[in-house]
N, C-alpha and C positions, 0 to 999 in steps of 0.2 A: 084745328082740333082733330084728333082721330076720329077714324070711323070706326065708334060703338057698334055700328049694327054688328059688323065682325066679330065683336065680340061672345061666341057662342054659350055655353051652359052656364047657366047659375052656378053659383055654388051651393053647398047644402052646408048652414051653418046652424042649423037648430040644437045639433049636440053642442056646440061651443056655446048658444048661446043660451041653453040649457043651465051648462056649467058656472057660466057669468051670474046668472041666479041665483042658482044654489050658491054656491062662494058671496056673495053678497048678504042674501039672507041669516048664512055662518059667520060673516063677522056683525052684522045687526045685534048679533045675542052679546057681543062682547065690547065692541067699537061702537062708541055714539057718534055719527057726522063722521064728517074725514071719510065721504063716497069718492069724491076726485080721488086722495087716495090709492084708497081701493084700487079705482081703473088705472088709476097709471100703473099700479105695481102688478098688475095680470099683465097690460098691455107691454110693459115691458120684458115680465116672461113670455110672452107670447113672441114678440122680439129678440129675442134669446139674447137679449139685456142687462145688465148688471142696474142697483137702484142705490143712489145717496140720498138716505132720508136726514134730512136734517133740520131741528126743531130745540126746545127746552126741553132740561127733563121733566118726565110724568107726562107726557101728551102723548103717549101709547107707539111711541117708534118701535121700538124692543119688541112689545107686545104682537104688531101688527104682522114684524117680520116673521115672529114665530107663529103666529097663525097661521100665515098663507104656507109655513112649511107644514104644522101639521094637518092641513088641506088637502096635502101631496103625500100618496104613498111612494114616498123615494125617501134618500141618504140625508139626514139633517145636522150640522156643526154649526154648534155657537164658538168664536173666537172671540173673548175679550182682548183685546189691543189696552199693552201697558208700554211704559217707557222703557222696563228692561226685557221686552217681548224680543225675542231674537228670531232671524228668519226660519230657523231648523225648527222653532216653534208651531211653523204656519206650516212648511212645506215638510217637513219630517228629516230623517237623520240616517245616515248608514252606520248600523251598528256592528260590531265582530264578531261573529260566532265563535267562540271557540271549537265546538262540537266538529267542525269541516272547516275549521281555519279560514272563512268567506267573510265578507261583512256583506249583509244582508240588508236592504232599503226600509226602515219602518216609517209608512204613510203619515203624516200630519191631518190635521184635522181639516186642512183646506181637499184633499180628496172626498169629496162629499157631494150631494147634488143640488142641497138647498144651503147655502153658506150665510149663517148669522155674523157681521163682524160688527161686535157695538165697540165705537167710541172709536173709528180709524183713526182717526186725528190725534189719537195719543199716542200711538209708536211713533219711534224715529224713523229717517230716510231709511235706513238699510234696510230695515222692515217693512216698509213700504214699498221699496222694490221689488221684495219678494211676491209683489202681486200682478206687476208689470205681467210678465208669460204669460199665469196662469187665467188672468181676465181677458188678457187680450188672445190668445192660443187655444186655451183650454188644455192646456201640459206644463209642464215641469220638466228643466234640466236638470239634475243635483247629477254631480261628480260624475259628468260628461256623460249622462245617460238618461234619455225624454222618456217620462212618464205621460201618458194620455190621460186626462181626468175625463168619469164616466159622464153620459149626457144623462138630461139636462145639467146644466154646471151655470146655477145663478147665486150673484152674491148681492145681498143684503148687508149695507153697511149703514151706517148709524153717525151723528157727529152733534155737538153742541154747539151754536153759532155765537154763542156769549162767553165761556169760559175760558180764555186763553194760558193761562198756569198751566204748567207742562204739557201743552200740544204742540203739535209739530204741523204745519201747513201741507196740506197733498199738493203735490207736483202736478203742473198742468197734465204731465202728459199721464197721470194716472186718474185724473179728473177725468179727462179725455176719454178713459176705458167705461164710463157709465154712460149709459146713454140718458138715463133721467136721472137731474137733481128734484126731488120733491120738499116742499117746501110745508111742514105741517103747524099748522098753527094751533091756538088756545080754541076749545068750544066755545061758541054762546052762552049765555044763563041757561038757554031752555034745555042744550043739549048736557051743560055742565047738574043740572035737574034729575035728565035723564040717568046721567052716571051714578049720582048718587043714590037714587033711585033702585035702579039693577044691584047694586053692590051690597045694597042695604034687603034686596030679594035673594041674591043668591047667597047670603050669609056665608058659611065657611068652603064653598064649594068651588073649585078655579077656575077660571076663566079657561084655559085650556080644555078642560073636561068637558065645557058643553062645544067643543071642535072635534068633527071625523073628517077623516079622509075623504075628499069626492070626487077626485081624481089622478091617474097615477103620472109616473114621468114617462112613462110610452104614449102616454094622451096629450103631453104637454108637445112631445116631439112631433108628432100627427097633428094637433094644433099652428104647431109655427108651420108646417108645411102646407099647412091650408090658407095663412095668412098671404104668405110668400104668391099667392095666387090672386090676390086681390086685387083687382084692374087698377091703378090710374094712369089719369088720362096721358097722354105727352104735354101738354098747356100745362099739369098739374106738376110735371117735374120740372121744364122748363120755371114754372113760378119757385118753385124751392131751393133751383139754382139760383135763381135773379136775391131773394132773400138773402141765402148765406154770400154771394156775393157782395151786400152791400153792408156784410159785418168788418170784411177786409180793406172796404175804402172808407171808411168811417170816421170822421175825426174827435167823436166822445169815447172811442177805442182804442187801448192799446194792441190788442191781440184780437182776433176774428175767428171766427170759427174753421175749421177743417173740412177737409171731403168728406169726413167720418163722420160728421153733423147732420151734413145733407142727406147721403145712407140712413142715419139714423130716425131723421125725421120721415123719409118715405117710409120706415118700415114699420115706424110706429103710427103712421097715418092708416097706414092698413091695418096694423091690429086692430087700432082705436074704432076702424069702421067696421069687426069683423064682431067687437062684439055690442057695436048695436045694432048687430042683425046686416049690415048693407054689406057686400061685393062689391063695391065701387069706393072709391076716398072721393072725398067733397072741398074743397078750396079752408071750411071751416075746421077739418078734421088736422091739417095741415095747420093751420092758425093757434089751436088750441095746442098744438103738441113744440111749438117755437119754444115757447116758455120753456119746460122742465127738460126739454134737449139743448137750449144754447145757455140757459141761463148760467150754469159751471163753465161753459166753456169761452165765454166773451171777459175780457180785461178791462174796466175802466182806465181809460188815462187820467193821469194824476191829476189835472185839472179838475176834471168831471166828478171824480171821487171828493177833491178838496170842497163843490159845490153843493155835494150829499144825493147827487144825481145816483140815481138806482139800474140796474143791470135790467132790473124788466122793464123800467121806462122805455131807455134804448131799443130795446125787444120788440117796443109796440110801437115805439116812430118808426122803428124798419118796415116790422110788417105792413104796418097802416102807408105806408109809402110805395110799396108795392104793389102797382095794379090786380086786384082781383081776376083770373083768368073767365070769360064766360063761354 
């Protein structure tokens, strides 16, 4: 284990976790339940993360993702994803001028900072690649010429796990550019109560309108910088290697996880501790964050799928196989 004592200054994370409040208590007025959520979709901004929310309709996906944008004073684009969605749709077009004889680049709605895409899974491949660069880069080539998109640059993407009629399956390696698949499920009674409840107080007034901005996208950039600081141990990475390692020798697996997984889960283990207040990640912060980082990204073998064997099962005989570091 290192030596902690070297470890010098705290961190100061009270304005973060400040913000974590506020932001929580602004979606309480709109979102019943669904706190998990919540944290994952910060701690993935804070991450500098992309998120696949994916659930039935009506259980506040759409909803949620436009919340947490108009949370952020920065740039916000909703993208509906259709079948005849063409890539110049997402990433924009060079038009002619006549006036100076130039064609002249006009931005698509993917140049934005908070990126709404509901329903990815219903464009086709071509359109789907169109997202390949820009998730993974943060730019755009169009007509042999890189565009930079402004920071922060996070996308919010949406999907139905039931309706298969004109969808199209994401491609691993575009699964691959999220760092959480989140998983949202039906209320309770008590919370399903509550909804009705609110909906039935705030009569004609929208749900939008009781959301303000509380933070801007220079705060979020200052935020992931102060994550990117957050101690863990060497035992703790070493354990996250030994993990994604035993996705790739696994035989209820087709496909295992990447280096980009394990990245992923350190960095979200540090958000995840930064806003509940700790400087340090914990063996459990790392546990909790397996799930909605590998769960997209691990393949059942045909076998295991034939048996109705589930991707988080797998998930949790890894982990749980995995000696705890002390």
């Amino acid at each position: 284990m290192e030596n902690t004592e070297s470890f010098e200054s705290r961190i100061n994370l009270n304005e973060l976790n400040n913000t974590y409040e506020s932001l929580k208590n602004q979606f309480s007025k709109v979102i019943i339940g669904q706190s998990k959520m919540i944290d994952y979709m910060l701690v993935a901004m804070l991450s500098n993360g992309h998120v696949l929310l994916e659930g039935v309709p009506g259980i506040a996906k759409t909803l949620s993702a436009k919340l947490m944008a108009k949370s952020i004073s920065s740039g916000f684009s909703r993208i509906q994803f259709t079948p005849d969605l063409m890539p110049s749709d997402v990433l924009g077009t060079s038009i002619f001028n006549m006036s100076n004889s130039h064609f002249e680049f006009n931005k698509g709605p993917i140049f934005s900072n908070i990126i709404l895409i509901d329903e990815i899974n219903r464009a086709p491949a071509k359109t789907q690649s169109a997202l390949f660069e820009v998730m993974e880069e943060r730019q755009a080539t169009i007509d042999g010429k890189t565009y930079i998109l402004d920071t922060p640059f996070i996308v919010f993407a949406t999907q139905n796990p039931i309706e298969q009629e004109g969808t199209y399956r994401l491609p691993e390696a575009q699964l691959d550019r999220f760092i959480f698949k989140i998983i949202v499920d039906y209320p309770s009674v008590d919370e399903e109560l509550q909804i009705l409840n609110n909906n039935h107080e705030r009569k004609t007034k929208s749900e939008l309108d009781q959301i303000e901005a509380i933070f801007t996208g220079e705060q979020i950039k200052a935020y992931q910088e102060l994550v990117s600081k957050i101690h863990i141990d060497e035992n703790l990475r070493k354990y996250i290697a030994q993990v994604i390692g035993k996705t790739r020798n696994n035989g209820s697996l087709f496909l295992g996880a990447s280096p980009r997984a394990s990245l992923a889960i350190m960095i979200s283990s540090k958000a995840y501790a930064a806003i509940k207040g700790r400087d340090f990640v914990t063996p459990d912060d790392i546990k909790k964050m397996c799930y909605p980082v590998l769960r997209h990204r691990l393949i059942l073998s045909p076998e295991k799928e034939m048996e109705g064997v589930t991707t988080e099962q797998i998930i949790k005989q890894i982990v749980e196989s995995v000696e705890i570091p002390r």
